[in-house]
N, C-alpha and C positions, 0 to 999 in steps of 0.2 A: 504494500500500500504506500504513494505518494500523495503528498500534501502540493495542492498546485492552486497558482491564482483562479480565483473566479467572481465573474459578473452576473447578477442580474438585473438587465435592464428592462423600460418600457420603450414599445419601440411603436410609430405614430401617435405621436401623443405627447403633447408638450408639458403635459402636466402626470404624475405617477399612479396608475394604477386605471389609467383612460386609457390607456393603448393595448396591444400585443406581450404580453411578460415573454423574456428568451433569457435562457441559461446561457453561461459560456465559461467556458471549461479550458484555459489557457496548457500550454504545454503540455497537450494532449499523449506526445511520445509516452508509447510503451501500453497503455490501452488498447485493448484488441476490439472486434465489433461486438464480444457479448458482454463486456463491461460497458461500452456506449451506449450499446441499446438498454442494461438494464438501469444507466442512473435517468435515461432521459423517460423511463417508465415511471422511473422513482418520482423525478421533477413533477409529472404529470400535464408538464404544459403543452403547447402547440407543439414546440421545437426547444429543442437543447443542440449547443454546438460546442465544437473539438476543433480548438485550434492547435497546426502543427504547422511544421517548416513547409514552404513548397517546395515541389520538386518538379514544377515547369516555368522555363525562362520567361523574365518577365511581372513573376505573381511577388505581391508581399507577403503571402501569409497563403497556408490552405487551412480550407474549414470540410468538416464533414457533419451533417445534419441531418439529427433522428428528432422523428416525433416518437411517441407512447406505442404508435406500432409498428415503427422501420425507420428503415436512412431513406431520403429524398437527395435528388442530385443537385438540386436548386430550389429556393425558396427565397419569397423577397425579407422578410423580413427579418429573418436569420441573415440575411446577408446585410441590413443596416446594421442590427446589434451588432455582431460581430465584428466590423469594422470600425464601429464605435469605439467596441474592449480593446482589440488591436492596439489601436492608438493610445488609449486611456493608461494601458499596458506601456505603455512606451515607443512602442512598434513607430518607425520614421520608414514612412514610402519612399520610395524611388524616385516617382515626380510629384513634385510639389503639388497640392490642392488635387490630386485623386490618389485613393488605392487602386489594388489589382486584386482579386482576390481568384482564386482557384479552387473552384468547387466539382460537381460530380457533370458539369455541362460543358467545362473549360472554364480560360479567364472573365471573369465578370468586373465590370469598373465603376467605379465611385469616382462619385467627385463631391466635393464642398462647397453649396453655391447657397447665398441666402440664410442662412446660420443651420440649415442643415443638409446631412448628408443625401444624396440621392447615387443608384445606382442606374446604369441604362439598362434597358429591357432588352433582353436576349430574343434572338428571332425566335417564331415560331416554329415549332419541329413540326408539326400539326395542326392544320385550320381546316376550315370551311364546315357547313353544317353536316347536323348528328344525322344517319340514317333514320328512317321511321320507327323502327321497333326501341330506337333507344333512347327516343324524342319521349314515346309513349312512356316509356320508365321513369325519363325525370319528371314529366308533367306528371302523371300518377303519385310517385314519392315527394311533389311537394304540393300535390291537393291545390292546381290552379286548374281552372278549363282550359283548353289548349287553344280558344279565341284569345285570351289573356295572352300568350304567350308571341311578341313581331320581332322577336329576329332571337336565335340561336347559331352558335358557332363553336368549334373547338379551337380551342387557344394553349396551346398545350407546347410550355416553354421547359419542364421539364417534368413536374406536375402535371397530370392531364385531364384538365378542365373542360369541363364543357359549359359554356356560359350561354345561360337563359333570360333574355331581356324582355323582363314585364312592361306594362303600361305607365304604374305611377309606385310611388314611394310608399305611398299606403299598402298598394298589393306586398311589396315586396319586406317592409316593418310585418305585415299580418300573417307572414310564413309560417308553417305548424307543420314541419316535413315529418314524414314515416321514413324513419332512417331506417327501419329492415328494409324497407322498399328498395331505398336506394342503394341497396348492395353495396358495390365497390365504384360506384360514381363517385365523381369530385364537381360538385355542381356548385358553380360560382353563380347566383343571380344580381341583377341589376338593373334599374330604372333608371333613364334618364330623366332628371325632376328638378329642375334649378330650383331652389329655395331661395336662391341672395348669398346665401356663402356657400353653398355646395353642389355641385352640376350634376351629381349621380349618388346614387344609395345602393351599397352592395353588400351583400350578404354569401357567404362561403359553407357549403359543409362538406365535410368529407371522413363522414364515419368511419369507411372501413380501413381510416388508419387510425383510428384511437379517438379523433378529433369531431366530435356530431357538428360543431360551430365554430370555426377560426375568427377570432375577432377581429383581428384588421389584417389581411392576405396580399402582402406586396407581390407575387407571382399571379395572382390572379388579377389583380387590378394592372398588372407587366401588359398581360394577354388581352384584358380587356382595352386597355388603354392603345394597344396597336390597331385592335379590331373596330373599332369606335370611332378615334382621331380616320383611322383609315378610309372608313366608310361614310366622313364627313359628319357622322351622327354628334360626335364633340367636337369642341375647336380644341388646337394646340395645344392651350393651356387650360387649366381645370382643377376642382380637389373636388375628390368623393368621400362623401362619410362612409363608416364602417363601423360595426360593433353597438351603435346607435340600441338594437332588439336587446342586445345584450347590458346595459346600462354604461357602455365606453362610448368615448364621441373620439376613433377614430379619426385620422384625417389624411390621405394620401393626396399629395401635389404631385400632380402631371403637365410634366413638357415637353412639348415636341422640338427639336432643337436642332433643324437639318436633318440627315439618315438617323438621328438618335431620340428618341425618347426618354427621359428620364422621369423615374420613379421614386419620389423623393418623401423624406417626414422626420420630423425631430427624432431622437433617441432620448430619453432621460433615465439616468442612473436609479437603483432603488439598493441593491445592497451588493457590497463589495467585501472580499474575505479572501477565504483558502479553504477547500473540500477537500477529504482523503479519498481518494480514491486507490 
């Protein structure tokens, strides 16, 4: 057993315990994958990560991230905390004002713009819409009529979302899914609904990795926000709430910035130590 630094942060969320909570697990060397998987069952959160050395040119830092039921190759918002602790850690990038980080999809890059961090959204491995038969399984497992439902798409950046865009914010707050239904979907929902501060309302679940509700989903809002800006349905820039159903007021800010979109949101600190693992 080793004594290593660790962080947990809030991650969209300028204020503690409104956002995403993420474990991280510094100087992960020498952990294998069933001590990983079982503290991040322990943690019980969304995600827990393991930061180690990288070993492709270019990266500051690799990370590997487990929720409560496996490792993920990418995830957004293990990828702000984590480059948060990095830093917090000491950790000095390469070039000034972004990281590089190397996770299970390749390098993903940060930058610092605005007082916080954003990362750019990794293309999609996977688009366009769900076949019938599996249109019919989200609509069913989240009990809308499928008139409710104008536009669906898979956005599948490394997590494989399929994202179902309701009418309005109400539909999408008034969600009561049958998570048996939904099997091993990752069903990202969202409305476009300008309030005055927020352009969209999204909502994530993805039971059959441990997770029924992800409170605010930087990979899914990645996906969304390509599919969306893409299809002219948002402008360039934008912030969607999240977590809203669940009593957090989430906030992810999106930019379209040239070929790059960025996925951006405060990080705030909540407890700092040393775990033995």
């Amino acid at each position: 057993m080793t004594t290593r630094r660790f962080h947990q942060v809030d991650v969209f969320a300028a204020e503690a315990t409104q956002g995403n909570p993420l474990a991280v697990v510094h100087d992960a060397d020498g952990l294998d994958d069933t001590q990983m998987a079982a503290f991040a069952r322990w943690t019980n959160l969304s995600e827990t990560t393991f930061l180690l050395p990288p070993t492709e040119p270019g990266a500051d830092y690799r990370v590997r991230i487990f929720t409560p039921g496996g490792e993920l190759p990418f995830a957004g918002h293990p990828t702000l905390g984590s480059a948060w602790a990095w830093r917090a850690a000491g950790g000095t990038p390469r070039e000034a004002g972004f990281v590089v980080q190397q996770c299970g999809i390749g390098l993903v890059r940060l930058r610092q713009a605005g007082g916080r961090l954003a990362f750019a959204a990794p293309p999609l491995l996977r688009s366009g819409p769900a076949d019938a038969p599996t249109l019919a399984q989200a609509v069913h497992a989240l009990g809308v009529a499928p008139e409710d439902v104008v536009g669906h798409q898979w956005v599948v950046n490394g997590p494989e979302w399929l994202a179902i865009r309701l009418r309005t914010r109400a539909q999408v707050l008034a969600l009561k899914p049958d998570m048996a239904a939904m099997g091993r979907l990752k069903l990202g929902v969202v409305a476009v609904d300008d309030d005055g501060e927020t352009a969209a309302e999204v909502r994530a679940f993805v039971p059959g990795i441990g997770v029924a509700e992800d409170p605010v989903t930087g990979s899914l809002n990645a996906g969304l926000a390509l599919w969306l800006i893409g299809s002219g349905v948002l402008p360039g820039r934008y912030v969607a709430a999240q977590g809203t159903a669940l009593g957090r007021a989430g906030r992810v800010h999106v930019e379209s910035d040239g070929d790059t979109v960025w996925i951006g949101g405060e990080v705030t600190p909540c407890i700092e130590g040393r775990v033995t693992l």
